[in-house]
C-alpha positions, 0 to 999 in steps of 0.5 A: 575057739573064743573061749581059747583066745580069750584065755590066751589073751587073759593077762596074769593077776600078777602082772606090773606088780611086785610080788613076794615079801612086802616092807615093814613099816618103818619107825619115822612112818609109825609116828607120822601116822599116828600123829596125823591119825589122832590130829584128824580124829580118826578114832577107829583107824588110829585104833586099827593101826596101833592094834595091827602093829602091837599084834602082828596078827594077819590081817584075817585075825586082826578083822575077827577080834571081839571087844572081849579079846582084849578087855577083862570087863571093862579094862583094857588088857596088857596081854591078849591071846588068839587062836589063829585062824591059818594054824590054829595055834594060839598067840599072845601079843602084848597091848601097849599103853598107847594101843590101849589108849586108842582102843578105850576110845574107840570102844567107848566112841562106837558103844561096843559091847564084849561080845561085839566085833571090835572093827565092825563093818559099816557094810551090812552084808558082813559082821565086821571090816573084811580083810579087802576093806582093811587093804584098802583102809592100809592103802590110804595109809600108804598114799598118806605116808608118800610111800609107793603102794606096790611096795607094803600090803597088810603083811608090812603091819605084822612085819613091822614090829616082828623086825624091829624086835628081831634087829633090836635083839637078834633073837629069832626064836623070841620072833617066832613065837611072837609071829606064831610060827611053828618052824624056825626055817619060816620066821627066817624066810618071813624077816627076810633076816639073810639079805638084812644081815647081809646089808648090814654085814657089808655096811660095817665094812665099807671101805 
């Protein structure tokens, strides 16, 4: 009979939190935390951040890379390819001049060999940051930003630069082989493109 009544009593995970898609960065939020990301010294994280946004990789791929997934020997590379984890199916990023700037630094600050993990984990029972440590890591950012935590999760950094480009250039079949996704339909309903358009539809008509 108890076990009953604490079942009906057990609140859902859901509860007083907004579910669903979760907001892109946007570009304002980008440079002011870079900013403060390299005026503080925070190698690893400012390295993280940029990674996160130039690979669009969930936060599960982000965690696993290798040193080697982005080097050739001792150069940092302009493309990488990852086999994803949720699809097994392969894609390729391109590394910006200022991710790899930031991933030189922190390699070379944390003596990271290629077969190492590029963000290892600082707590001994797992290999490399876990996809909780990375939310967390994503959280502060957040707070530091002065933007509401409810609102942005570690799908706002694969977000961010998939609906820059799609607003830039309307092209979703380029988005969707960027985010990886094997149906059209999915890239849609991950930009959230109708209710985006639909705004901007209406703002251009203002009367």
């Amino acid at each position: 009979m108890g076990t009953v009544a604490n079942a009906a009593r057990r609140e859902p995970w859901n509860k007083g939190k907004i579910v669903g898609q979760k907001a892109p960065f946007k570009l304002k939020d980008i440079w002011a935390l870079r900013v403060r990301l390299q005026m503080e010294h925070r190698v690893r994280e400012l390295a993280l951040f940029n990674l996160g946004i130039d690979s669009k990789l969930r936060g599960c791929d982000l965690v696993a890379l290798k040193v080697r997934d982005v080097c050739h020997g001792d150069q940092l590379a302009t493309r990488a390819i990852v086999m994803q984890h949720k699809t097994q199916r392969p894609v390729q990023f391109e590394i910006t001049s200022a991710t790899r700037e930031a991933l030189q630094a922190w390699i070379k600050q944390a003596e990271l060999k290629p077969e190492d993990f590029l963000f290892p984990s600082r707590l001994h029972e797992s290999p490399h940051l876990g996809t909780r440590q990375y939310a967390r890591i994503l959280g502060h950012w957040v707070d530091e930003l002065g933007l509401d935590r409810a609102e942005y999760g570690t799908h706002s950094m694969r977000r961010t630069k998939a609906t820059l480009i799609y607003r830039r250039t309307k092209n979703l079949r380029a988005v969707q082989l960027l985010l990886g996704h094997s149906k059209l339909e999915s890239t849609v309903r991950y930009l959230g493109i109708e209710v985006d358009d639909a705004l901007e539809i209406s703002e251009q008509t203002e009367i």
